[in-house]
N, C-alpha and C positions, 0 to 999 in steps of 0.2 A: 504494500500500500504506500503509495506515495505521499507523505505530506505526514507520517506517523513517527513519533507522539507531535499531537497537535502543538501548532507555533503560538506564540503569544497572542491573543486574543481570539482565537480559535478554540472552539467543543473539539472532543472527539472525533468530527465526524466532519469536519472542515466548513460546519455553518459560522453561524451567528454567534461572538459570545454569550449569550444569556440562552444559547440552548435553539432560539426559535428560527422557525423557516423561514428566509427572507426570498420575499415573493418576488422576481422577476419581472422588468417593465414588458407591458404587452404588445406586440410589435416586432416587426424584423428589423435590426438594428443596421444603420444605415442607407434604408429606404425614406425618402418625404412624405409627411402627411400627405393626404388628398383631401384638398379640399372643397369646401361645395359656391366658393366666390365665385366673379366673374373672370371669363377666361383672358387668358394675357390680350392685350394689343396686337394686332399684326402690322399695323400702319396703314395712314390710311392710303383710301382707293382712288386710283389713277383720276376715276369721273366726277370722285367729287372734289380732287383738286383742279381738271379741268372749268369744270362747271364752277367753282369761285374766281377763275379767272377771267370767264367770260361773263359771270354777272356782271362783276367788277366795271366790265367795260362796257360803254353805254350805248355803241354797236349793237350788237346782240346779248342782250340780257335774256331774251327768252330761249336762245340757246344753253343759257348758265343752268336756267334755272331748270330747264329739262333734264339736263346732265345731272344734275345736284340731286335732282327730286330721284331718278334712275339710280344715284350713286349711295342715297339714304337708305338703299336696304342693305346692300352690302356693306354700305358702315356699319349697320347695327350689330350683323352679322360677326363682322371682327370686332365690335367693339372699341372701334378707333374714328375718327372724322365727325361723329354724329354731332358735334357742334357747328361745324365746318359749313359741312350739309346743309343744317338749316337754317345758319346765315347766309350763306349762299343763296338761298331759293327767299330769302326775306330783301335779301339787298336785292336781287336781279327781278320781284315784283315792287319793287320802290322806283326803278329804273323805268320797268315799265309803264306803270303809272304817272313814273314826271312824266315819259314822252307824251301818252297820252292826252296830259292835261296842256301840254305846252302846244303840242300839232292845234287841237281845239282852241284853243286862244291866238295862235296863230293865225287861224281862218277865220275867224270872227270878224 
């Protein structure tokens, strides 16, 4: 038997000094928890950076904002742009709404 007569703070039987079973944590050791949050970021997606860049510009915002509204699922999806996104498609209907109101006043 290896470890016989017991070392200093050691039973008989190579537990616990005081005798008792010392219970093992539960788990395989050096695996990570899993847990139940949201899943990492992937970065975001290509359409909804295109589509902020087209809101942005007062050309074609209703390009932006297609792209953006198209690109809002796959953000949510990864988990990454969904602010992005829906500034995007808030700025590129503020666009369209000046032009709107400006063309009408124009022809007035």
């Amino acid at each position: 038997m290896a470890g016989y007569p017991p070392q200093q703070g050691q039973n008989q039987y190579g537990g616990h000094p005081q005798g008792g079973y010392q219970q093992q944590p539960y788990g395989q050791p050096g695996y990570p928890q899993q847990g139940y949050g949201p899943p990492p970021a992937q970065g975001t997606p290509g359409l909804v950076i295109a589509g902020a860049i087209l809101a942005l510009v007062p050309i074609c915002p209703l390009i932006g904002v297609i792209l953006a509204a198209v690109g809002l699922g796959e953000a949510k999806r990864r988990n990454a742009g969904v602010g992005l996104a829906k500034a995007s498609i808030i700025v590129g209907i503020i666009w369209i709404l000046l032009s709107i109101i400006l063309n009408v006043a124009v022809r007035m």
